[in-house]
Steps between C-alpha positions, in 0.01 A plus 500: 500500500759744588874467420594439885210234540630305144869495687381405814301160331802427315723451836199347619511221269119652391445431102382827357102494438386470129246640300167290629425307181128428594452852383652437149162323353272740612690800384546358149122357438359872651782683214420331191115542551562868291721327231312232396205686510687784265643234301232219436256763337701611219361167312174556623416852368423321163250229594379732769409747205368234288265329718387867682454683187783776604776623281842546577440911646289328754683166648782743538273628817548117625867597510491870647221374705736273769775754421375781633333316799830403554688863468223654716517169818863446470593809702243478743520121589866499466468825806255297704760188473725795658259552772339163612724252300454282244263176618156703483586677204602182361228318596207735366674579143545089420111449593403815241737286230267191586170708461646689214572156318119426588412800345663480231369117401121627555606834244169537292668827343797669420438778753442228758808345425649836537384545842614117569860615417459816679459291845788285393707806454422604866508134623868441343654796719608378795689248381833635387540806774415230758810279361732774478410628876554122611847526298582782708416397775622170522857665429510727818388184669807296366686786478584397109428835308464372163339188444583502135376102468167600603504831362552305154313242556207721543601686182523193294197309568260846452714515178448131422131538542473845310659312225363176491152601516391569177602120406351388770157705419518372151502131621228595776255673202580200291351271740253746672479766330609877635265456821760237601758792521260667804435159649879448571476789801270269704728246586746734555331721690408173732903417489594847641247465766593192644874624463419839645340381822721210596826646411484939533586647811247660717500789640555898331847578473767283406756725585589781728491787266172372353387524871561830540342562211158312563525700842443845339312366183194315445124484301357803681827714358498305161491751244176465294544802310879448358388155406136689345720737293759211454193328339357782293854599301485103406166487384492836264852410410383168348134589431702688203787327429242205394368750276705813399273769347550897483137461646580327821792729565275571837626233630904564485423788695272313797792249520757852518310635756455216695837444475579835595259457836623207563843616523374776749287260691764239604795791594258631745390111634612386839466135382562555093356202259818564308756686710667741202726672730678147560498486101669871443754394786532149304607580158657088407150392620285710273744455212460114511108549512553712240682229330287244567174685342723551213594126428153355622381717210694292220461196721117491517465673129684232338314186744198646374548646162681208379276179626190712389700534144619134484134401524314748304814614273640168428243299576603256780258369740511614858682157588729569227623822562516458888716154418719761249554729853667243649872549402466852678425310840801274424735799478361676754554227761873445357585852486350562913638162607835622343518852614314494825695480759773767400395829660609726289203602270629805272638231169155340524284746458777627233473195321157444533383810361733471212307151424175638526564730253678249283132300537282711433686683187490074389149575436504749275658189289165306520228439293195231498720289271780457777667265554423376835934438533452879494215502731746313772773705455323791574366366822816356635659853432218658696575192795792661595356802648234306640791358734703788568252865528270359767761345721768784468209770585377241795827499663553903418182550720640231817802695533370883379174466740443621871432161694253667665310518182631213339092362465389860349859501265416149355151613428605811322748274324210296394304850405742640272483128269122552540530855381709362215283215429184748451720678255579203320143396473423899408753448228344186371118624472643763299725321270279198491192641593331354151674187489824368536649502190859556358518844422373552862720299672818678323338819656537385845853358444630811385340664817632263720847522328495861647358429842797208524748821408383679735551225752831480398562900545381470870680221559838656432469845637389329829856481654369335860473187306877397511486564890225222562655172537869599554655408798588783749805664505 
């Protein structure tokens, strides 16, 4: 609504239109299909080993597996959100969580469970770019231009989820064992459905400048070969990051040069799958994806590395050490209920990386004898940064992106944690490829210590933090 139109419903005795709330349960359920999924495996990797005869080098795929699905589809469905807006998008990824799920119950093998998460990965990536377009657009309808309730709100329930699902995977193994943990996508899947249909607008674009863009893009312009090169620098990336050998150096320079292509490839594209010469003119937005990678990688290596630790380490049972998790989703929600509706976002990701070092140099201070006092201090510690770094970085994206792109923006948001998340899971194959013991686990702390330092070193050279959030002048 423009400025003139707000004035003239004021004299007018109009009330000023608010956000549509039948949108808000939709957008949340479609989010947190990607968390909990991340989340609820890191208790499963052990039983999942166990009962499929894998070790630790291999469940690590089950991880990488949805992540790079993820990094690969975010872009792409996050565009087409761009283009034809987000109900079909919507729709078709929550029915791929539901099969997925289905997949995943029927798993006779580890490699079929693998391909299970793989379709969940794809399945789970409409959800957040099609929230964050509805955001947008919602806010040039009411002509409020930063819903910061609903732009926390989403924010704290994906964070809620992410960090309450390993205890509630431990309680779903203990009464059905780690097939429960795929089963939980089908009736979610069905819940988005119904949601999706009865309550999404129709129609392409949502808003004018997503219009004109749908009018010059489209399928038959989609760019198949940035996303095939996209694809290819993942896949040799990770195929040796999982397993780093001077003899599968090959592969670090397929992902170079498909890097290199790919760079090529989408500066020449009329209709780019990821538009780089928005990024080069956009130096805030690529530092906060930069950002983002960097704290999803101590984020995911400690969810991981930890819970596998606390159950093969110090022996808790999967119910145990998902039960031990939950003082991290207690902070979390404090810390994002506290903070979340104060734009400015620069002291939160300050403090929050200081924290996450702070946590993860805790661990070097464990041993199987812990004390589990120990063990909770160390994960309420690593709570605060699951409250501030994902919210702060959220926000940094609303305000940093193009509207136009906001759908493609969110979804590169949502890349760069993938990326991270890979890295993580990278990191823990190779510190815990053989088991996850102590001396392993103080490995990946001290690399994560330096990852959360580097964090920290973005953070405060990037001087277009203190301008988001403060009020014009």
């Amino acid at each position: 609504m423009s400025l003139a139109a707000r004035v003239r419903s004021r004299f007018q005795g109009e009330a000023s239109p608010a956000f549509d709330r039948r949108l808000i349960a939709p957008m949340i359920l479609g989010s947190i299909l990607n968390p909990i999924n991340s989340s609820i495996i890191a208790v499963s990797l052990v039983p999942i080993g166990l009962d499929l005869g894998a070790p630790p080098s291999q469940t690590a795929w089950l991880v990488s597996a949805l992540y790079l699905a993820t990094a690969i589809g975010q872009p792409v469905v996050g565009r087409l959100v761009d283009l034809y807006g987000p109900r079909p998008l919507y729709l078709v990824g929550t029915a791929m969580v539901g099969l997925a799920g289905l997949g995943g119950v029927l798993a006779p093998s580890l490699w079929w469970l693998v391909a299970a998460r793989v379709l969940l990965g794809f399945g789970t990536c409409a959800g957040y770019p099609a929230a964050m377009f509805l955001i947008r657009s919602e806010a040039e309808r009411t002509g409020k231009s930063s819903p910061a309730g609903v732009l926390t709100l989403l924010a704290v329930s994906s964070q809620t989820i992410a960090v309450i699902g390993p205890t509630l995977g431990g309680l779903l193994i203990g009464l059905g064992g780690w097939r429960s943990t795929m089963a939980v996508n089908i009736p979610l899947s069905l819940a988005c459905l119904v949601l999706g249909a009865r309550r999404l607008p129709r129609g392409r674009a949502a808003t004018p400048s997503a219009a004109t863009s749908s009018a010059v893009g489209g399928l038959a312009r989609f760019d198949l070969p940035g996303i095939g090169l996209f694809a290819v620098t993942l896949v040799a990336a990770l195929l040796f990051l999982m397993e780093p050998h001077v003899s599968r150096t090959w592969l670090v320079a397929v992902a170079v040069a498909a890097a290199v292509a790919f760079t090529r490839v989408e500066g020449r594209a009329a209709s780019p799958f990821i538009d780089l010469r928005i990024l080069r003119g956009n130096r805030p937005l690529v530092t906060t994806y930069a950002r983002n990678l960097l704290s999803a990688i101590v984020s995911y290596a400690f969810l991981y590395g930890f819970t596998q630790w606390l159950e093969a380490g110090r022996g808790l049972s999967p119910s145990q050490a998902g039960l031990l998790l939950l003082p991290m989703f207690v902070t979390a929600i404090a810390v994002s209920s506290t903070t979340g509706r104060r734009p400015q976002i620069r002291g939160k990701l300050v403090v929050g990386g200081v924290a996450s070092v702070v946590g993860c140099a805790l661990l070097l201070l464990v041993s199987s004898t812990s004390a589990i006092w120990l063990l909770v201090v160390v994960v309420l510690v690593i709570g605060v940064p699951q409250g501030l770094v994902s919210l702060a970085n959220q926000n940094a994206v609303y305000h940093q992106a193009s509207p136009e792109r906001m759908g493609s923006s969110a979804g590169l948001l949502r890349t760069s944690l993938y990326l991270g998340a890979i890295i993580a899971s990278a990191a823990n194959g190779a510190f815990l490829g053989q088991g996850a013991d102590t001396a392993g686990l103080h490995e990946l702390a001290a690399f994560t210590v330096v990852v959360g330092a580097l964090m920290l070193v973005v953070t405060f050279t990037d001087r277009s933090l203190a301008a988001v959030g403060r009020p014009p002048t």
